[in-house]
Residue frames as qw, qx, qy, qz and C-alpha x, y, z in Angstrom:
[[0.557, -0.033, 0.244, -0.793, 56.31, 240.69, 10.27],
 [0.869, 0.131, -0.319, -0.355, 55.49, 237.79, 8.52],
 [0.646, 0.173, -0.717, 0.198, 57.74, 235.70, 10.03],
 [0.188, -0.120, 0.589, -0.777, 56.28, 236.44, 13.57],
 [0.788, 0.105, 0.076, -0.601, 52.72, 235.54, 12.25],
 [0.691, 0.398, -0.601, -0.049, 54.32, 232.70, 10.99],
 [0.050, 0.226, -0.778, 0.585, 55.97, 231.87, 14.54],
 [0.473, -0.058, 0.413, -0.776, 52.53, 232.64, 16.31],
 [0.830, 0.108, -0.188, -0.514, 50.36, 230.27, 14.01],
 [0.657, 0.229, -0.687, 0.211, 53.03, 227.22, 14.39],
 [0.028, -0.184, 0.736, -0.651, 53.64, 227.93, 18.20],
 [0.581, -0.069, 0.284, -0.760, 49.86, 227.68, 18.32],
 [0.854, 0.194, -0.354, -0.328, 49.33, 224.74, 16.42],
 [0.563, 0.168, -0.793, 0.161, 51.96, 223.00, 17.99],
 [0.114, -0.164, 0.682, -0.703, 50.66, 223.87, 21.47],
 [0.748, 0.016, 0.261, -0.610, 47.56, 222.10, 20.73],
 [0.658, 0.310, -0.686, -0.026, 49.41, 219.40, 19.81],
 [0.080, 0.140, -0.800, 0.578, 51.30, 219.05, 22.97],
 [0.650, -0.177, 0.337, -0.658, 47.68, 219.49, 24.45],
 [0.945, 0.063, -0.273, -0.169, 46.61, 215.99, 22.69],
 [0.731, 0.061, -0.629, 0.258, 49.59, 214.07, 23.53],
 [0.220, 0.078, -0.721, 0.653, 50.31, 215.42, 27.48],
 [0.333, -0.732, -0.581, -0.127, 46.29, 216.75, 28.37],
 [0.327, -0.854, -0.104, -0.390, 45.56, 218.78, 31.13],
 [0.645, -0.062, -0.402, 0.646, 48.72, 219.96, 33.64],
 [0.188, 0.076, -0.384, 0.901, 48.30, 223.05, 34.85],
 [0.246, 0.766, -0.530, 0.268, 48.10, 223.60, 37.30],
 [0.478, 0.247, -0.843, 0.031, 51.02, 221.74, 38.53],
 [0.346, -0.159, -0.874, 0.303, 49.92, 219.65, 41.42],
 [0.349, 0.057, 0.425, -0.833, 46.52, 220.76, 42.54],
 [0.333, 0.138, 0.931, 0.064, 43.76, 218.59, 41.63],
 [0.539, 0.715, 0.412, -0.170, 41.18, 220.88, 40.08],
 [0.532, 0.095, 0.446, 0.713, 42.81, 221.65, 36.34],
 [0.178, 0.273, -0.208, -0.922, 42.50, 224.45, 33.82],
 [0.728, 0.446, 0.429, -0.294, 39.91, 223.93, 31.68],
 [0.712, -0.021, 0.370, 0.597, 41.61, 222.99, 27.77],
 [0.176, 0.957, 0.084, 0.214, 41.36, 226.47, 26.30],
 [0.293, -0.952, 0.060, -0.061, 43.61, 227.42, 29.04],
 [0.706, -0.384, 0.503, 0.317, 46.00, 224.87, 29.14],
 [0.710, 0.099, 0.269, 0.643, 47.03, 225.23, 25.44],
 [0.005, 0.948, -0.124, 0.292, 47.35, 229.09, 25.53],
 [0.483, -0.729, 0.462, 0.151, 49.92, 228.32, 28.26],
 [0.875, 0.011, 0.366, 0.316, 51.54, 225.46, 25.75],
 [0.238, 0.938, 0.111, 0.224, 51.07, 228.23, 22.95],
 [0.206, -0.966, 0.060, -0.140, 52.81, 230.74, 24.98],
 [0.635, -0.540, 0.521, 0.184, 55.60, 228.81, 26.45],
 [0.693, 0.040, 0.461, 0.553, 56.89, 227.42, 22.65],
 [0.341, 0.923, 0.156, -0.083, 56.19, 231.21, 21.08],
 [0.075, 0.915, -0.382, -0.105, 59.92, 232.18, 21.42],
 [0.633, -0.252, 0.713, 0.164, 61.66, 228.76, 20.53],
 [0.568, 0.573, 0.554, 0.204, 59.17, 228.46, 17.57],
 [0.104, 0.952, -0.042, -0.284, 60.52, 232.08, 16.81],
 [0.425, -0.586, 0.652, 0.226, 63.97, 231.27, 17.16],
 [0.615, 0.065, 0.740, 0.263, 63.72, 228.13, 14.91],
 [0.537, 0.764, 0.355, 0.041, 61.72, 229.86, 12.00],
 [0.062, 0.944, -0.239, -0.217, 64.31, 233.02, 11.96],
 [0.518, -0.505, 0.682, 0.108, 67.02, 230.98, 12.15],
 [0.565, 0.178, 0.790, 0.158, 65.82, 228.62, 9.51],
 [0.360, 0.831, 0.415, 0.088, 64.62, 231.48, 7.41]]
């Protein structure tokens, strides 16, 4: 359990990273964007089971 919460807080933390360094992308090619809430939930979301992977793995 803890090492899910663990996962979730990192995946989040890095997905508002990614938000600083790449900004607003989705979505892809249309000109009006998410707003940035939205876009790093999707960053979030998309590194939840890598950042999973790496912690278990590493733990």
């Amino acid at each position: 359990m803890a090492i899910l919460i663990l996962s979730l807080v990192v995946a989040v933390v890095l997905g508002c990273v990614i938000w600083l360094l790449i900004g607003d992308r989705f979505p892809l090619k249309a000109e009006m964007k998410f707003p940035a809430h939205n876009n790093i939930a999707i960053y979030a979301i998309l590194l939840i089971i890598p950042v999973y992977l790496v912690v278990f793995i590493t733990f």
